[in-house]
C-alpha positions in Angstrom: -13.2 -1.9 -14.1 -12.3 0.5 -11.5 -12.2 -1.2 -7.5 -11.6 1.1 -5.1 -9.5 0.2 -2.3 -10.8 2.3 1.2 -8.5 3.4 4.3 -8.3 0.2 6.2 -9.0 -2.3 3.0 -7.6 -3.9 0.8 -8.4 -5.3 -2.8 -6.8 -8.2 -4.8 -7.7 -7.7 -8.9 -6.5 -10.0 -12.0 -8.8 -8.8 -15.2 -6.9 -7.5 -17.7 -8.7 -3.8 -17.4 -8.8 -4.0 -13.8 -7.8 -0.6 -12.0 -7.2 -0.6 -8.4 -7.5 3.0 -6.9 -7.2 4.3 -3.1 -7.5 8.4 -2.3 -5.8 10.0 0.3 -3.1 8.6 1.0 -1.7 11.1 3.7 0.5 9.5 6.5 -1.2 6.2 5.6 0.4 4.4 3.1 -0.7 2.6 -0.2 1.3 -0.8 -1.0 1.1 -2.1 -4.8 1.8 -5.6 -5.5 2.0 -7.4 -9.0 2.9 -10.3 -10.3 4.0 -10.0 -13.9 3.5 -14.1 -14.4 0.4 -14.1 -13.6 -0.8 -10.8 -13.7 -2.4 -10.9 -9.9 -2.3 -7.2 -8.2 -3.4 -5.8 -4.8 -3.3 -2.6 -3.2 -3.7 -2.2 0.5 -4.1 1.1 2.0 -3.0 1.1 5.8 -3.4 3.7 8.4 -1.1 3.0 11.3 1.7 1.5 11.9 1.7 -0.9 15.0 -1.5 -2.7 16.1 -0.3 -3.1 19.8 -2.5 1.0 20.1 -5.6 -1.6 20.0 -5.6 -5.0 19.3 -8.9 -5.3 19.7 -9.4 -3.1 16.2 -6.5 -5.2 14.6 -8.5 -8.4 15.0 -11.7 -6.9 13.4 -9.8 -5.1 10.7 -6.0 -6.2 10.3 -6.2 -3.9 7.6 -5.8 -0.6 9.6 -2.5 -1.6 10.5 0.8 -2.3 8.7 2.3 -5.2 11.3 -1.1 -7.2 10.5 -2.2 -6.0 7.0 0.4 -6.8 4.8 0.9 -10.4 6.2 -2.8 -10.6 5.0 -2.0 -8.7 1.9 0.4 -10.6 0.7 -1.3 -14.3 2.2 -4.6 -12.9 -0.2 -2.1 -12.9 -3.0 -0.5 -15.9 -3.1 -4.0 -17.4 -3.2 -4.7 -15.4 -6.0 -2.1 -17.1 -7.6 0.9 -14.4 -7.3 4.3 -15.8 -6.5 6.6 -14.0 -4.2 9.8 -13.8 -6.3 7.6 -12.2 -9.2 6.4 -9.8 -7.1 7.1 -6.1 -7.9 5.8 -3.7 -4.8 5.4 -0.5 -4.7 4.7 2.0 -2.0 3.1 5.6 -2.2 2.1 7.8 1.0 4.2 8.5 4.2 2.9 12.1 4.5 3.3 14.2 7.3 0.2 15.8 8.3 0.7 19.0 10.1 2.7 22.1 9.8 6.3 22.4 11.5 6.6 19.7 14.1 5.2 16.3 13.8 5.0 15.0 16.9 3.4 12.0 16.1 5.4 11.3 12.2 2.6 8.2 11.4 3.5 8.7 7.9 7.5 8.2 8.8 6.8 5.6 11.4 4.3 3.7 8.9 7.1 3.5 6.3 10.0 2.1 8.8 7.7 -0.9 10.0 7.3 -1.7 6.4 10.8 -1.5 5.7 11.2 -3.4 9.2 8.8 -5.9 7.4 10.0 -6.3 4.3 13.7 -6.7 5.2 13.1 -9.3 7.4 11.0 -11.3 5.1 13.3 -10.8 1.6 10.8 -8.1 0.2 12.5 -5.4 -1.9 10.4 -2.2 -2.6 10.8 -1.8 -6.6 9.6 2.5 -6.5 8.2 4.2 -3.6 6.8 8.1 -3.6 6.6 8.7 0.7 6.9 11.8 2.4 6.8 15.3 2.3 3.0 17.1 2.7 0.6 16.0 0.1 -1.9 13.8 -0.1 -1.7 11.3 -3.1 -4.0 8.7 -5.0 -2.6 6.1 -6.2 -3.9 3.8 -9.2 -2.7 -0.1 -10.0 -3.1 -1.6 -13.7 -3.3 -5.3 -13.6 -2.8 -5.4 -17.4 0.5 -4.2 -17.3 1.4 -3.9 -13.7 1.8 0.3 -14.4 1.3 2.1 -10.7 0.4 5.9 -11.4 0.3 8.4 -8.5 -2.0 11.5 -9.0 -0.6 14.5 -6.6 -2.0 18.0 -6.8 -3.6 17.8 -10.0 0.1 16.2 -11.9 -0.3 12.8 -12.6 2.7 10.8 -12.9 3.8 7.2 -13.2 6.0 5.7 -10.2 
């Protein structure tokens, strides 16, 4: 069954033709996580970095934000049975969204506090696809764990 995974949401999935998709991944970023054991995935599809722009938002919907979301993330799937040292995570977005100069670089920043994140918490990122200017979907198989990225049109598997 297809779920689809929103900006600012997340999903946890563990039937064998369970598909986890999330559009649009432009300077947001979509994290994949899957536990080959017991076959538990998520994908969480975060929008900003750091929730200390509102706080307020970050209590309502940890979700939008990457300090707050993947603690969640990842707190959803150890209840779902996933184990952290079977975990393989994967990372798609990063985008910058204008022409030339980006000011702002919430695709850059989004990807360092993950990195921050995952460093400090013995979380190795097994394939990411970030950067550069297009917008990318991003599909998680919970049979097999497979992560596929669609970008302009070319599907490929990351």
């Amino acid at each position: 069954m297809k779920i689809i995974v929103g900006v600012a949401d997340m999903k946890i999935a563990s039937e064998p033709d369970d598909v986890l998709v999330t559009h649009g991944l432009g300077s947001c970023l979509g994290i994949s996580a899957w536990d080959r054991q017991s076959r538990v995935g998520g994908l969480l599809h975060v929008m900003l970095p750091s929730s200390s722009v509102n706080p307020e938002k970050a209590q309502d919907n940890p979700y939008m934000f990457v300090d707050t979301g993947v603690p969640q993330f990842f707190k959803q799937l150890y209840q779902a049975g996933a184990i952290k040292s079977r975990l393989i995570v994967k990372v798609a977005g990063g985008a910058s969204s204008r022409e030339g100069e980006d000011r702002f670089a919430i695709g850059e920043r989004n990807f360092t506090t993950l990195r921050k994140m995952f460093w400090k918490n013995s979380v190795l990122i097994d394939a990411h696809d970030v950067g550069g200017r297009e917008a990318r979907t991003m599909f998680v198989h919970t049979s097999d764990g497979r992560v596929l990225l669609s970008v302009n049109g070319q599907d490929r598997e990351l």
